[in-house]
GUTINU-547513 format. One line per 3 residues: number of its first residue (from 1); for each residue y, z, x of C-alpha. Coordinates in steps of 0.1 Angstrom, whole numbers. Example, Ala and Ser with C-alpha at 12.3 -4.5 7.8 and 13.67 -1.06 7.14 Angstrom:
REM GUTINU-547513
1> -45/78/123 ~ -11/71/137
***
This chain:
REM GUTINU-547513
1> 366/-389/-587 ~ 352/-362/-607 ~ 372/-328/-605
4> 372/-296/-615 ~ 400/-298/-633 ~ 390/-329/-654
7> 355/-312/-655 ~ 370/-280/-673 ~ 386/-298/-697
10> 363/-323/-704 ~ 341/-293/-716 ~ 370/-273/-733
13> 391/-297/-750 ~ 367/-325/-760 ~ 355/-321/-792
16> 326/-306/-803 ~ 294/-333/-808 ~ 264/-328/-828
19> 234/-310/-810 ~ 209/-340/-801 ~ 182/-321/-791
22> 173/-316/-757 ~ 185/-346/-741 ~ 224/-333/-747
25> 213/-299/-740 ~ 210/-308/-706 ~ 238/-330/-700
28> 259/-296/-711 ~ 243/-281/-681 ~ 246/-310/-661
31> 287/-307/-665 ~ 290/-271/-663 ~ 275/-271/-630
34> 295/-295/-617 ~ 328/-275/-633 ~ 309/-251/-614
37> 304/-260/-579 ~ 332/-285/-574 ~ 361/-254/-566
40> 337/-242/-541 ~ 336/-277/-520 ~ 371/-278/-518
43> 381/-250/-504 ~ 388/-239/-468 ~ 364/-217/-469
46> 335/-239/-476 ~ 350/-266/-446 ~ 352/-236/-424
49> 317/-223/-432 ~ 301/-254/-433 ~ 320/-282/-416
52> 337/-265/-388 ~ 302/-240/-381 ~ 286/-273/-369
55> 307/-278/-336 ~ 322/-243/-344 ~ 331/-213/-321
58> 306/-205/-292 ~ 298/-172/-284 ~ 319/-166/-254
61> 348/-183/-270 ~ 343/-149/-301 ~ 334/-123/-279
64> 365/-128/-258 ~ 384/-125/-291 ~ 364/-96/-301
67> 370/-81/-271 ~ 408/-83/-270 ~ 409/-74/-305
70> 392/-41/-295 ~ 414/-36/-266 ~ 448/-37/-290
73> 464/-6/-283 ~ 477/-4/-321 ~ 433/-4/-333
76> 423/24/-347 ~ 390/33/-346 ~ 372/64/-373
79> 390/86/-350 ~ 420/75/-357 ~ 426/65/-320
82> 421/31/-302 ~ 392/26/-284 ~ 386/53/-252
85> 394/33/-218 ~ 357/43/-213 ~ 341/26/-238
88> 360/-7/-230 ~ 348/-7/-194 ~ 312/-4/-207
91> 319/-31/-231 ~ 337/-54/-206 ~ 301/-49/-185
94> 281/-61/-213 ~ 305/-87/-223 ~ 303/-106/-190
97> 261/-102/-189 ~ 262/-119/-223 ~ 284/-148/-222
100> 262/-156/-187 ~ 231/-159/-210 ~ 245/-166/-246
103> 279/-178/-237 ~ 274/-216/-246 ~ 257/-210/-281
106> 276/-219/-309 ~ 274/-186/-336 ~ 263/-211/-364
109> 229/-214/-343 ~ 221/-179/-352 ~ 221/-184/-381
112> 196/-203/-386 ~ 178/-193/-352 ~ 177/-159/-332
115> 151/-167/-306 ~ 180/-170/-277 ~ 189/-136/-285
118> 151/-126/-289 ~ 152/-143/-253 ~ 178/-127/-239
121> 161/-91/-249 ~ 131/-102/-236 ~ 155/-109/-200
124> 170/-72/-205 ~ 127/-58/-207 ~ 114/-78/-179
127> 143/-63/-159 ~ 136/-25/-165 ~ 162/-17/-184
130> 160/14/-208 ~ 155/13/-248 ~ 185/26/-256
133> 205/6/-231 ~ 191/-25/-250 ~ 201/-14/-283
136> 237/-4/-269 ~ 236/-47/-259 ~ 226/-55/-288
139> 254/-36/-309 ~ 273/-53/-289 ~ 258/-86/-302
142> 261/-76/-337 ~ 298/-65/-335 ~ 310/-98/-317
145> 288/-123/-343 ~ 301/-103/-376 ~ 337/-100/-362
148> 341/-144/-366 ~ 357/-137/-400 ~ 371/-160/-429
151> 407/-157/-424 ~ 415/-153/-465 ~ 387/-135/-478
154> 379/-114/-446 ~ 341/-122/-450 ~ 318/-131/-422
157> 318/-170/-415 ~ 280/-165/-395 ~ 256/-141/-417
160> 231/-132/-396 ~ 202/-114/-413 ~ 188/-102/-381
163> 148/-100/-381 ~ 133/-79/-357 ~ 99/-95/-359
166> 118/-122/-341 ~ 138/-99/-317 ~ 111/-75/-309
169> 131/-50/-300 ~ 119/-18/-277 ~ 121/12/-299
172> 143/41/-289 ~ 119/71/-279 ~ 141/99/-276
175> 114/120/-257 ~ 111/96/-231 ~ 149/91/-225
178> 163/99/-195 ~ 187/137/-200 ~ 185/157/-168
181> 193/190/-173 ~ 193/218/-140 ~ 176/248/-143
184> 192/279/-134 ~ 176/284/-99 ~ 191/249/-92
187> 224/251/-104 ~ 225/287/-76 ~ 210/261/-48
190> 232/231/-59 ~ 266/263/-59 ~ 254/274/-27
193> 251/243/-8 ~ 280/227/-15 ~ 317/237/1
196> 357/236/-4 ~ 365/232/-42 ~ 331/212/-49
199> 317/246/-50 ~ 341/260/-75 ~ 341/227/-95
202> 303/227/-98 ~ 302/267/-108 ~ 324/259/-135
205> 308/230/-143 ~ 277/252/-150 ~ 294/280/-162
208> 318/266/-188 ~ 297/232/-203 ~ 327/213/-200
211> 327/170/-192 ~ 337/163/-160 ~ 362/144/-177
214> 374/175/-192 ~ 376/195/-162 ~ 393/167/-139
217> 418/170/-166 ~ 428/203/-165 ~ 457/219/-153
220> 469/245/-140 ~ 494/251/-166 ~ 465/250/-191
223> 449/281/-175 ~ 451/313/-193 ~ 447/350/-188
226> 437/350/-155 ~ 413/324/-154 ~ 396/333/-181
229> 404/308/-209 ~ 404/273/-203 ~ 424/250/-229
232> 407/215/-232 ~ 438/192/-246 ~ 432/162/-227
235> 408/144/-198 ~ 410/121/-168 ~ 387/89/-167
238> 394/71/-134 ~ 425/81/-121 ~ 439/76/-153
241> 450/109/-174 ~ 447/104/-212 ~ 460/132/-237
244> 427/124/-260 ~ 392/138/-259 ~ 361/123/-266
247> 362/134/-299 ~ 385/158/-325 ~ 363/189/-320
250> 362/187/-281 ~ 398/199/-281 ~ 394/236/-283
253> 395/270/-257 ~ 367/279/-238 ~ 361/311/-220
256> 346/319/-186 ~ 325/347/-178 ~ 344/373/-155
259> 325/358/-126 ~ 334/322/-127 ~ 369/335/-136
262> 375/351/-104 ~ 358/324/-84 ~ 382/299/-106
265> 411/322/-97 ~ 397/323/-58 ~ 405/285/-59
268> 439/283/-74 ~ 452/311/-56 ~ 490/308/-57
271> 497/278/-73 ~ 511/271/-109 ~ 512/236/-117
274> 493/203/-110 ~ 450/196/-117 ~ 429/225/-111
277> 410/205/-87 ~ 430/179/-70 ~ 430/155/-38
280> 452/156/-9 ~ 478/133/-29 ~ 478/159/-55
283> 459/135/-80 ~ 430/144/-101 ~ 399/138/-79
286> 376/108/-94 ~ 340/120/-104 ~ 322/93/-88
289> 330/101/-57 ~ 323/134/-69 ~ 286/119/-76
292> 284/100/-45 ~ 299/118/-16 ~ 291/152/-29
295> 264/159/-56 ~ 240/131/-45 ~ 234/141/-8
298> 231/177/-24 ~ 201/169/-44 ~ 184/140/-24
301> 185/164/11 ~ 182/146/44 ~ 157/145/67
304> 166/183/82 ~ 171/194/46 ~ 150/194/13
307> 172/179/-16 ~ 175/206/-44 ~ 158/181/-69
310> 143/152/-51 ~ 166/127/-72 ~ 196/115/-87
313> 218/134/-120 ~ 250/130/-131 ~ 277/155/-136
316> 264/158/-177 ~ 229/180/-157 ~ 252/208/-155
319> 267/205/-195 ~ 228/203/-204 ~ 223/232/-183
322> 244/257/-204 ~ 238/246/-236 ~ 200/253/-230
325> 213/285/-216 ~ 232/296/-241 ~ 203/290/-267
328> 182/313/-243 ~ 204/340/-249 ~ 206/335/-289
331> 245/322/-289 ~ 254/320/-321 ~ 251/281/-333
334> 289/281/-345 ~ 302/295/-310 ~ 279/273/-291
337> 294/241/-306 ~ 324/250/-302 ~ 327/263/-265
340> 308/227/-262 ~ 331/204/-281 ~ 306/195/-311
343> 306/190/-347 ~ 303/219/-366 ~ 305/204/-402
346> 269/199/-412 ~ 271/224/-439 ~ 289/246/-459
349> 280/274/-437 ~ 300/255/-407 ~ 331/254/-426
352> 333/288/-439 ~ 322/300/-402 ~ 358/312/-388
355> 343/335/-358 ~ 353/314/-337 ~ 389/318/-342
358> 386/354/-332 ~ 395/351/-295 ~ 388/388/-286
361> 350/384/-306 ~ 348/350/-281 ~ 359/365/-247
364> 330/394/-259 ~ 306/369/-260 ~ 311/350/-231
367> 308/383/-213 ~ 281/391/-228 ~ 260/359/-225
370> 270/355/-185 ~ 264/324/-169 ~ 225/324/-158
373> 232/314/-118 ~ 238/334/-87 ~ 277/323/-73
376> 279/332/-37 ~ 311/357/-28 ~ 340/342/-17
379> 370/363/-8 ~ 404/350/-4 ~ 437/368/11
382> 461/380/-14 ~ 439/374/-50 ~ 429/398/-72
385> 390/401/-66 ~ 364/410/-93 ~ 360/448/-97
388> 339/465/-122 ~ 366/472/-141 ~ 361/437/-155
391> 326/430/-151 ~ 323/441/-186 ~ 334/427/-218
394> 354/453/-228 ~ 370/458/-190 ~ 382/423/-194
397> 396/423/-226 ~ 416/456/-219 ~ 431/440/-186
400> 438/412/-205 ~ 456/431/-226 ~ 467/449/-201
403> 487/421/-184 ~ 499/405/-216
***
């Protein structure tokens, strides 16, 4: 048999013959390609690429790998953290649609043929979901066919050079996409109607543009001068309390306007440990239910009652709602990423911006921006209320001082 090895020194040690013209011109050719081409063949790589992609690896059989493999606790991400609980529950979701319509195709088919995923987006149209929702399914697609990887080389065993003329997918119109934000007259109605802490929780929702992640998070020990400076070190995502954020910036000290600090303060009254806002087992309070059983029947109404909005939002309405706020009343752009938990590193001018680390200049300003929504008086026995003293910007930052 003819091998590379015999081919490479057939060329390199055989002596030198006289050019005949064309004829050996070509046979020269002829051998180097073989020398060529003949490593390639017998390699692992090329039986794993070729040979074993025939009756290879189906697509549930790599996106359960994929999966696990972005489950590992020790995976670090850009962040530098393994993947948020979060986004693996949304991932497991898609996952599991996938594998029900994809699941039995081996990855070497698409390769050569994407109409089954074409298919499958065409399934995900017909049954109304959104643009971006499809594109977040088909990332998911992408990731699990590119993670089946040579295991020497680390390069992809299945190179799919996906066509969209073939996938036809929906394009992303960011217009149309679905963001609720509240206005301020509903944010008062949506405060005034509901009762107990969801009253409190949904002021300072509204008043402080934190996740409701963020804020069933928070503890007591984490409040500061009075209520009026929240530190945002860590979150609670079903039950579960994690000491990471979202992302690097969202960890950071926000201030509350003197009215949402006393209605803040109302609600803790004597205690000094445990979640702000916590259930009668003294665990963080889940913010589905929090949807369900108390912002949903606030918006929809009932039959007696008008519904403040006529239709489902999320706890993120309220977040939108200040940060359109805030614009209204000209916050500067560095403060109002910051008190928001968002990059500020798009230019030069973001990273030589240190305002923000004044926290006298930020408890000014969240005085003097306010909050943009009536907050019905509550008076409790024994807590300091809000007197004019500290209505004002300067009033709270000289009982502040005061104190300290």
């Amino acid at each position: 048999m003819w091998s590379s090895s015999s081919a490479i020194e057939y060329m390199t040690i055989r002596p030198k013959r006289v050019n005949a013209g064309p004829l050996f011109e070509r046979s020269v050719l002829q051998r180097r390609r073989v020398a060529t081409l003949t490593p390639m063949y017998d390699t692992v790589e090329h039986f794993e690429r070729v040979v074993l992609s025939v009756t290879g690896i189906t697509f549930r059989e790599q996106a359960d790998t994929w999966y696990a493999f972005m489950s590992n606790p020790r995976r670090q991400g850009k962040n530098g953290l393994p993947t948020a609980q979060s986004t693996l529950d949304t991932w497991k979701g898609i996952v599991e649609r996938m594998k029900e319509e994809l699941g039995d195709i081996p990855l070497s088919a698409l390769v050569q043929d994407q109409q089954p995923v074409a298919d499958f987006i065409t399934k995900l149209v017909k049954d109304g979901y959104e643009a971006k929702t499809i594109k977040n399914y088909f990332g998911v697609i992408k990731m699990v066919v590119a993670s089946a990887k040579d295991k020497s080389t680390r390069k992809p065993l299945f190179p799919v050079a996906w066509d969209n003329d073939v996938l036809l997918m929906p394009r992303v119109n960011a217009k149309k996409q679905n963001r609720p934000a509240f206005t301020d007259k509903q944010v008062s109605q949506i405060v005034e109607r509901a009762e107990g802490q969801y009253r409190v929780l949904f002021a300072v929702l509204a008043a402080s543009g934190l996740r409701i992640s963020e804020l069933l998070g928070l503890r007591i020990e984490n409040v500061f001068d009075d209520c009026y400076r929240l530190r945002i070190i860590e979150k609670n995502y079903a039950g579960r309390q994690e000491d990471r954020l979202k992302t690097a910036n969202a960890e950071r000290i926000v201030e509350l306007h003197s009215t949402a600090a006393q209605l803040l303060r109302s609600h803790i009254d004597q205690r000094t440990s445990g979640f702000v806002f916590e259930n009668k087992m003294h665990s963080a309070l889940c913010a589905t239910n929090i949807l369900k059983r108390y912002l949903h029947p606030v918006l929809l109404g009932s039959d007696d009652k008008p519904g403040v909005t006529g239709q489902k939002a999320g706890e993120h309405a309220f977040r939108r709602y200040r940060d359109g706020y805030l614009r209204t009343q000209n916050c500067p752009a560095g403060l109002l990423k910051y008190w928001l938990g968002h990059s500020r590193n798009q230019d030069m001018s973001d990273l030589y911006d240190g305002s923000v680390a004044n926290e006298a200049y930020r408890l000014e300003m969240s005085e003097k921006m306010g909050i943009g929504f009536e907050v019905p008086l509550v008076v409790v026995p024994n807590v300091p209320s809000c007197t004019e003293e500290t209505r004002t910007a300067a009033g709270a930052a000289a009982v502040l001082s005061a104190r300290s």
